[in-house]
C-alpha positions, 0 to 999 in steps of 0.5 A: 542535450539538457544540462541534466543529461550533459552531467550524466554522460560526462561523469559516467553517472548513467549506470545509477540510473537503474540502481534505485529503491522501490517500495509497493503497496497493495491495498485490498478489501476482505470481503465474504465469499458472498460480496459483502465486507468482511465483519471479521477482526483484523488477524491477531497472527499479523500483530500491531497495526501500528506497528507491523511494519508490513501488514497493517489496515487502511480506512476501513478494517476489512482494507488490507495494507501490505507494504512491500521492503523497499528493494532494488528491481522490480523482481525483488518487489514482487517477490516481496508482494507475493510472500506478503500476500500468501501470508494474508491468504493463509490467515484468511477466515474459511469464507473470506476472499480478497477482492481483486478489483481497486474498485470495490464492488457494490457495496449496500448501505449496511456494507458501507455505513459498517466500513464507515463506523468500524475503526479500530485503529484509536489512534487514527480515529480523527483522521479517520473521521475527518477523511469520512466527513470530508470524502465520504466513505463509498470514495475512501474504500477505493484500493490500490497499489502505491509504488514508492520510489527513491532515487540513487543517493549517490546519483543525488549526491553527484549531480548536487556537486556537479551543481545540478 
């Protein structure tokens, strides 16, 4: 038995095992219902990007970011997901989709060099810029979900004063 696993079962500190919090992220593309990327401005209704803590854009504008509270259990989290997402559906424009895939679909170049120039994030622009330089814009427009995760605090607090 490993000297984590010792600490664990002799101090009954198992049951903080599955008492941890996680947080998800989706990030999706708006496209128009024929394949193309989405031209439409971010939803007015949704607020600051910079500062709406659940609803905000990635690389490009038409990228979706919705990021979920951190919860405990997975359940919470996709409960959480699922509000988040019916909230950017309803906000959709009439010939607006989301894109399913993490891997967009092939976009022209007029897609790309829009999704590569049109940023309207100002304070993310040098970032922006330098990811678009650095990778190119077909390899940052790639979606996803992020899963966030943090360990118990009191498992944390146990096993650094068991000298772990």
């Amino acid at each position: 038995m490993s000297k984590l696993s010792q600490i664990i079962a002799e101090n009954e500190l198992s049951s903080l095992l599955t008492k941890n919090y996680m947080g998800l992220e989706l990030e999706e593309h708006r496209l128009l219902k024929d394949g193309r990327i989405s031209r439409y401005p971010y939803p007015a209704e949704f607020l600051s990007r910079r500062h709406n803590p659940y609803l905000k854009t990635d690389f490009a504008d038409n990228m979706l970011e919705i990021s979920g509270t951190p919860t405990l259990g997975t359940d919470a989290n996709l409960a959480n997901l699922e509000m988040l997402q019916q909230l950017v559906t309803d906000h959709l424009q009439a010939d607006e989709i989301i894109w399913p895939l993490s891997i967009a679909p092939a976009f022209s170049k007029d897609d790309l060099d829009f999704a590569g120039s049109f940023n309207t994030r100002f304070w993310m622009a040098e970032y922006h810029d330098y990811l678009q330089q650095k990778y190119g814009t077909a390899r940052e427009i790639f979606t996803g979900v992020h899963v966030n995760y943090s360990i118990n605090q009191t498992l944390v607090q146990s096993l650094w004063d068991f000298g772990f």
